[in-house]
N, C-alpha and C positions, 0 to 999 in steps of 0.2 A: 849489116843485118838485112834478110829478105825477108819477107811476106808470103806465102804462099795464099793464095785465097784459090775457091773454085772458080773457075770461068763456066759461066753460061751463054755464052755467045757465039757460041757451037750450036747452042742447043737450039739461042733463038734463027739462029741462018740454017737450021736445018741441018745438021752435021749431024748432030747425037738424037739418039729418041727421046722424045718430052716421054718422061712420065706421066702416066693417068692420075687427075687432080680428084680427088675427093668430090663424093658430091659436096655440094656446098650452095647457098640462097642466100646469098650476101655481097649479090653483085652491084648493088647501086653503094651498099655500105664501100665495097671496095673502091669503088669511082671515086668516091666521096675522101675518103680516105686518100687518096691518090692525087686529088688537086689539091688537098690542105697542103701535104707537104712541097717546099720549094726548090728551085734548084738554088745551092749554095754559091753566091758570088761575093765576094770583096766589098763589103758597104752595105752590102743589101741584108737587111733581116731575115733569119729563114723563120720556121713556123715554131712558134710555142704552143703545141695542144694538150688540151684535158680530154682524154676519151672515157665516160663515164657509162655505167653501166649495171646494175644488178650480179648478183654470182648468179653465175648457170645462165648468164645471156651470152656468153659465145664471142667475151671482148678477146681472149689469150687467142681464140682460135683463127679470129678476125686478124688478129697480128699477123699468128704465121702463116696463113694463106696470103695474106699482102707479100710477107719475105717470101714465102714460099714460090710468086709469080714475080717478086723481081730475081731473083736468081733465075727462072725461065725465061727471062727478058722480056714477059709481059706491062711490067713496070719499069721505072728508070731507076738508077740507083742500087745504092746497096744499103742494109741496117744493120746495127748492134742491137740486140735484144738482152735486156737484166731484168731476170728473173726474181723478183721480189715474195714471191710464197713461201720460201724457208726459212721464215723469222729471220729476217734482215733487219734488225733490230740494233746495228749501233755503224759506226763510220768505217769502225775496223772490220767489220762483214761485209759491208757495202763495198769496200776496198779489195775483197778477195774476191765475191761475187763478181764485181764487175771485171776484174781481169780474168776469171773461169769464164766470164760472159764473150768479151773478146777475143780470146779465140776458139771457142766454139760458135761465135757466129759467122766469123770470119770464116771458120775453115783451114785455121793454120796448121799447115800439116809440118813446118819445120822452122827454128830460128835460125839457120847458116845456110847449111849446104843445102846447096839448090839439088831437087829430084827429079830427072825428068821421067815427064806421066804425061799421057793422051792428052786428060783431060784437066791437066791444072795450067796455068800460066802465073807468073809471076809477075808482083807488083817491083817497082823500083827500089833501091835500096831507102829505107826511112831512118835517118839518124833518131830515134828518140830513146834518149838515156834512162831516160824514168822506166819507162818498158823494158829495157834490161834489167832494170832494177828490181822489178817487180819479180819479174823470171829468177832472178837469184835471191831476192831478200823478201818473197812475195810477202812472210809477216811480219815483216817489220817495217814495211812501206806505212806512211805514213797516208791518211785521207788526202792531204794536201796535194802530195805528190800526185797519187793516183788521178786526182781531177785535173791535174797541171795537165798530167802523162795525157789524158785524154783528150786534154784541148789542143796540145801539137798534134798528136794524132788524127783527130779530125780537119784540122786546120791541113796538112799534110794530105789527106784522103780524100778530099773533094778536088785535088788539082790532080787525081792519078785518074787514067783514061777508065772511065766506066763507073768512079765512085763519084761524078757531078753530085752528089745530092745526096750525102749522109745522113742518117736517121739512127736515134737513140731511141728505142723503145723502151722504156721503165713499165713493167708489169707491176700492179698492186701497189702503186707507186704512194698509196696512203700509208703503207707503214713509216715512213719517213715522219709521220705526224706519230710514230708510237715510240721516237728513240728517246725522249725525255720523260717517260712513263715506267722503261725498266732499269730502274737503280743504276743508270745510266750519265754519269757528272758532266760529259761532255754534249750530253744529245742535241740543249739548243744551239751550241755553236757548232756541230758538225752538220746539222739541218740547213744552216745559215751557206756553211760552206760549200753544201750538193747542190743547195739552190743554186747564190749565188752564179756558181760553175756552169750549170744549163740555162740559168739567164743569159749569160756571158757567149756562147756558145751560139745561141739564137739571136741574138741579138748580133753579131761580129761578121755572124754570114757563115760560120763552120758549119754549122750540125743544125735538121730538124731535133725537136726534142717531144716524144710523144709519151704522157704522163699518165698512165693508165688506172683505172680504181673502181673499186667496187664501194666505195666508203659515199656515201649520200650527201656526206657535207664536207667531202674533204676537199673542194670549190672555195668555201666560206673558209677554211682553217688555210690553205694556201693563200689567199688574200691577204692574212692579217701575218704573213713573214716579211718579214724587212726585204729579202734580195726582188718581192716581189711588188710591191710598190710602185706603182706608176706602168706596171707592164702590162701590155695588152694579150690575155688572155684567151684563145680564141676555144670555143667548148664544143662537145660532140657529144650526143644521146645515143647509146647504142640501146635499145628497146628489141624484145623479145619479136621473133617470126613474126611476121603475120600471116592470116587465115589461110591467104592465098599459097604463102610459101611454106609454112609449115606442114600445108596438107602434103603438098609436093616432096619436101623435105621426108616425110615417114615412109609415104609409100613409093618415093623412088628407092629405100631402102628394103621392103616386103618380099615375101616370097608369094609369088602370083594366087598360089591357090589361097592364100587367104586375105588378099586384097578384098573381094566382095564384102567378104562379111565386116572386113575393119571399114571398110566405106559407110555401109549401115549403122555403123557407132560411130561417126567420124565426130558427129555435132557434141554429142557425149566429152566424145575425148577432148574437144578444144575448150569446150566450155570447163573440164576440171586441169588441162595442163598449158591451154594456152599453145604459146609459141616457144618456150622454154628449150632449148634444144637439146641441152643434157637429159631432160626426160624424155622428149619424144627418143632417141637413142637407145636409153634402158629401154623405154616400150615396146620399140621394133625387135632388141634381142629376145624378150619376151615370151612377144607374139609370135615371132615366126619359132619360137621354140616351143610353144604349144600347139599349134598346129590347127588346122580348122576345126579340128571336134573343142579345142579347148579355148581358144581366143578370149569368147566373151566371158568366161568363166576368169579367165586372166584377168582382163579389164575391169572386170567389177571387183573384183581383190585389189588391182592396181589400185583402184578410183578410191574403195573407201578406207584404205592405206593413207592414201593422199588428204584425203576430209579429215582422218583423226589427227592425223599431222598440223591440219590448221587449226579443228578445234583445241589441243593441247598448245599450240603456241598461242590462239588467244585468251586461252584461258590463266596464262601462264604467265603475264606482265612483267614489266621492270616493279618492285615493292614497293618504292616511294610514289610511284605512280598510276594506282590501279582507278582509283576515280578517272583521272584523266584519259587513260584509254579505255575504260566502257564509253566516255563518249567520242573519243574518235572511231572506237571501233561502233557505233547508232549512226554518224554520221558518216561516213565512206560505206556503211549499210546501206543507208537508204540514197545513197546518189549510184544513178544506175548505170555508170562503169567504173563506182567504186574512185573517182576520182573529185578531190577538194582540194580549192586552193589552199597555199600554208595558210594565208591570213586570215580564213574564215575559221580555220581550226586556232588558231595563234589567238581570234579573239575570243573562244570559246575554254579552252584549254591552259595558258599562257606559254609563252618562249619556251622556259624551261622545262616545263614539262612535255611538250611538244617533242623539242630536240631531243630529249633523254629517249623518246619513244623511235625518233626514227636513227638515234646510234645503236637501243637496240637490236636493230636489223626485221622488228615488227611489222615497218610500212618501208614505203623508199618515198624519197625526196628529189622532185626533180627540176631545173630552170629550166630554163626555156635554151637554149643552145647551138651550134651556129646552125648544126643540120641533127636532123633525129625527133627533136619535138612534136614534128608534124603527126609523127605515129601516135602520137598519144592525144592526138585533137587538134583542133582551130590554134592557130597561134594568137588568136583573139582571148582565148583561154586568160584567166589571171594567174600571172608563174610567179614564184614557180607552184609546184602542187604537190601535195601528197596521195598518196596509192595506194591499196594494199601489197604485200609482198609478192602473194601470188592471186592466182585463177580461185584455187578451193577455199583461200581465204575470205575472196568477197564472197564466194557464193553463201560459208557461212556465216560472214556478216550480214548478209543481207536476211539469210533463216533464221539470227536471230533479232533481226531487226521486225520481222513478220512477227513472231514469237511473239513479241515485245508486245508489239499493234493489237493483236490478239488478247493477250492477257488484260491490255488495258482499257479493249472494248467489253473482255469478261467480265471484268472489274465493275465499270461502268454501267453493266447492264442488271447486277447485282446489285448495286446500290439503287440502279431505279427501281428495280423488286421490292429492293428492303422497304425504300422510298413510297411505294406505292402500298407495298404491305401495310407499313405504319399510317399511314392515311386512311386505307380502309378501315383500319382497327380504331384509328382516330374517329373516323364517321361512324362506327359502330358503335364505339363508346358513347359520342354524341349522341347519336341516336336512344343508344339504352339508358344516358343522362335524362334525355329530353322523356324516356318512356316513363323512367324513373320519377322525373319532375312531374310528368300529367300525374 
């Protein structure tokens, strides 16, 4: 049996034309990204990473700009990316997914006969059975199988010229924490077994394993599975643009004539969307489809679109716990980037009702981790911390934290009325006692 994958090594010697990359502002993420992973040797451990991140911070896209410049031969290696967004929700999905996965990342364009094309070359012949298996009995392969299939495979693909350094990508890789949630009998022992299988795998020297999630604590909930036990963890913070790159980010995308005038709302716009990348995208389609008569008229639709948004999600809490989030939502108000340690809120709030609020999806939770922290302060900082979700969220925690101040200096100042009122009437009384008494 042969492999077809694509060759890029045409492309990086100059032979084929590189396609034009996307803009993109995620060059140190790439770097960064790029020394985690190992090259795979015999003995040596390759990289077990957590890449954690927010929805709408730009982790899937991070991915495949990474795959996207090592098939340019910008990076070393090659990766399998699985797709974990379409309710991958038991062992036997995860088992299909991932062989749809393999060879769509691969690129296989045939299981026999060899095709001759310009631009492909072929890998060595790979005895692996379980991957026939899969190709003919794909449903009724077993999870076992597939993890097996996949560890000769990688074990196999890191001694083939050009694959030194396999990488598994797992997208959304927290649903793996939702397979004993849906009326699902096997969920804990097939969790046990995906682990297991990518501990095994990084640990042996086959495969990087990069564990992707938008889930706040799904750190804390991989910790406490058996296959993970004693293994060293290494974690990444993917955090929204910043100021610098974001602005860069929009208006490398603009149409010229209305660059001026989005520059004049620029402070506007960051201060409600931030670094978020998915919105500034929608914003740019937006703006450049309104045009300079209509822009700011845009923006301010945009913007308090975006404010009802937050005020309706705070106003909107988990049930069991609405006490508890008016006061984290007073306290991430009045800290002025919206950022609290857990333990101040932990002592305030308690555990649980903390947690329930950030698996809401209300605030994000973040540690301190191996790179990425820094964007969100001094690693002096106490971690991990809690946030608001987004940009419009603090801003109206903070309006109603003002609100608050206000009403209760109102308060305050009514009672010294009353206070004072009653005193004079008191002294008046007095008085017309005493006038009474002469």
């Amino acid at each position: 049996m042969a492999l077809a994958h694509r060759s890029w090594s045409k492309v990086a010697a100059g032979k084929l034309k590189r396609p034009p990359l996307e803009l993109y502002h995620r060059k140190e993420e790439l770097k960064r990204l790029d020394s985690a992973l190992r090259p795979c040797r015999d003995g040596e451990p390759a990289a077990l990473l957590l890449l954690l991140g927010p929805k709408e911070s730009g982790k899937t896209t991070l991915v495949q700009e990474y795959r996207k410049r090592q098939e340019l031969g910008e990076f070393e290696g090659m990766s399998l990316y699985v797709d974990m967004h379409r309710k991958v929700n038991s062992g036997e999905r995860f088992a299909r997914t991932m062989w749809e996965s393999l060879g769509s990342s691969l690129k296989l364009t045939s299981w026999g006969a060899t095709v001759e094309q310009r631009e492909f070359s072929w890998h060595p012949v790979l005895e692996i059975p379980s991957l026939e298996r899969w190709k003919a009995k794909g449903d009724e392969c077993s999870l076992g199988q597939v993890m097996q299939g996949l560890e000769v495979f990688c074990e196999k693909w890191k001694n083939l010229k050009g694959g030194g350094r396999p990488t598994i990508f797992v997208d959304e890789a927290n649903s793996l924490a939702q397979w004993n949630e849906c009326h699902y009998t096997r969920g804990d022992n097939d969790v046990v077994e995906v682990l297991r299988g990518f501990v095994r795998m990084s640990l042996e020297g086959w495969a990087n394993v990069v564990l992707v999630s938008s889930d706040d604590l799904f750190k804390r909930w991989l910790a406490r599975q058996e296959p993970m036990s004693g293994r060293h963890l290494e974690v990444a913070n993917l955090t929204p643009l910043s100021a610098k790159d974001a602005r860069e980010f929009l208006f490398g995308m603009l149409d010229e004539k209305i660059k001026g005038e989005t520059k004049r709302m620029w402070s506007d716009i960051y201060a409600h969307y931030g670094g978020e990348t998915l919105k500034l995208l929608k914003l740019q389609r937006a703006l450049n489809s309104a045009g300079p008569k209509g822009i700011r008229e845009t923006w301010n639709r945009l913007k308090e679109s975006e404010l009802a948004d937050a005020r309706e999600a705070i106003a909107n809490p988990p049930t069991n716990w609405v006490a508890a989030w008016k006061t984290v939502v007073k306290e991430l108000g009045k800290a002025r980037d919206g950022i609290v340690s857990y333990s101040d809120l932990v002592g305030k709030v308690g555990v649980t009702s903390l947690d329930a609020i950030i698996s809401s999806g209300l605030v994000h939770y973040r540690s301190c981790g191996q790179w990425g922290h820094a964007d969100l302060g001094s690693s002096d900082r106490e971690w991990p911390i809690v946030m608001p979700k987004n940009k419009a969220m603090h801003l109206v925690m903070k309006e109603m934290d003002a609100n608050e101040e206000e009403e209760e200096a109102s308060d305050d100042s009514s009672i010294d009325g009353s206070s004072s009122s009653s005193s004079d009437s008191f002294s008046c009384s007095s008085d017309a006692s005493d006038c009474d008494s002469s």
